[in-house]
Structure formats: C-alpha cells, structure tokens
N, C-alpha and C positions, 0 to 999 in steps of 0.2 A: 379497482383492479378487476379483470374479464376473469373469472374462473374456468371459465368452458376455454378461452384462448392458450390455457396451460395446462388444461390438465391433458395427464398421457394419456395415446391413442390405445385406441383395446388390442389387442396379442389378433390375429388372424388367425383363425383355424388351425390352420396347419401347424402352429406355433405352439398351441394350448398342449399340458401334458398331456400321456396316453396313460389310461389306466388300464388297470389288470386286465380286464372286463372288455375295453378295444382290443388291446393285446392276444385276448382268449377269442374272440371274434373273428382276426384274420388269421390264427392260426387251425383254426375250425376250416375258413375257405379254404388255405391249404389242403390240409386234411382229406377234405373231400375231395381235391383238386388232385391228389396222391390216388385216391381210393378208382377217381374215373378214367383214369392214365393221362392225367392231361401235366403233369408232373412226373419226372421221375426221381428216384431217391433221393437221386444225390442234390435235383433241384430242390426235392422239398426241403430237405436236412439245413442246405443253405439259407437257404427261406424263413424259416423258423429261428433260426439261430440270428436272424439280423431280425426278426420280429420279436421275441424277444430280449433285446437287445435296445430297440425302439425307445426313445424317449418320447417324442412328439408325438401327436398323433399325424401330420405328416409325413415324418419316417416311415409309421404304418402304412398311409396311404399309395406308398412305392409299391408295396406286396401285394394288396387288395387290389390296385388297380393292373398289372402285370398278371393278376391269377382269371380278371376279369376279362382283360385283352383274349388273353388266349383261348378265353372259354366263344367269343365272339366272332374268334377269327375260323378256329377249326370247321363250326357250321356250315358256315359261306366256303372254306373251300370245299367239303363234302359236298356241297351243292355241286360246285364247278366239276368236282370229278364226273359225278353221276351223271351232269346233264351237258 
C-alpha cells in the first residue's frame, strides 16, 4: 500500500486558522490606515468588526490586502494630479 498516494493534502494558506496575533496585525494596518485618512470611521469600524470576526487567515487577507490597494493607489493618483 502507497502511503504518500492517500495521505491528505496540506490546508493551503489561506485555509490555516488566524490567530490572535494575525488578527492583531491587520487591525494595527487598519489603524494606522484610520489615523492617515485613507479610512474613514465608518470604514474602519467595519473593517475591524469582519477582522475580528475572521477565522482563516484568508478572511484576514481580504482586509490587509484592500488597506494595501488603497495605500498603492492614492500615490499614483497624487502623481497624476500634480503632473
């Protein structure tokens, strides 16, 4: 009998739980994301409240990467104004 032919495949990333400590991580990027105005209240409140709320670290990765977006986009169009 092949043992490697049955045994279960590993969880992918996004699948693995989130702990406290992920958790406390993107709501820190919030946070800060609040504090530079690139959030507003009511976004961050939401924000927060579906991070922790988060099981996956996937779920996580919806908030971190949407606080990322925006920090990526504003740049560039500041550029485009100015120039």
């Amino acid at each position: 009998m092949d043992l490697h032919k049955h045994a279960p495949a590993a969880p992918r990333t996004t699948e693995l739980r989130a702990s406290d400590a992920d958790r406390d991580r993107v709501a820190d990027m919030l946070r800060e994301a609040l504090a530079e105005g690139r959030l507003t209240a009511d976004e961050h409140a939401e924000r927060v409240e579906g991070v922790l709320a988060a099981k996956t670290v996937g779920e996580l990765d919806v908030f971190g990467v949407s606080v990322i977006k925006k920090l990526t986009i504003r740049p560039k169009l500041a550029g485009v104004v100015k120039g």
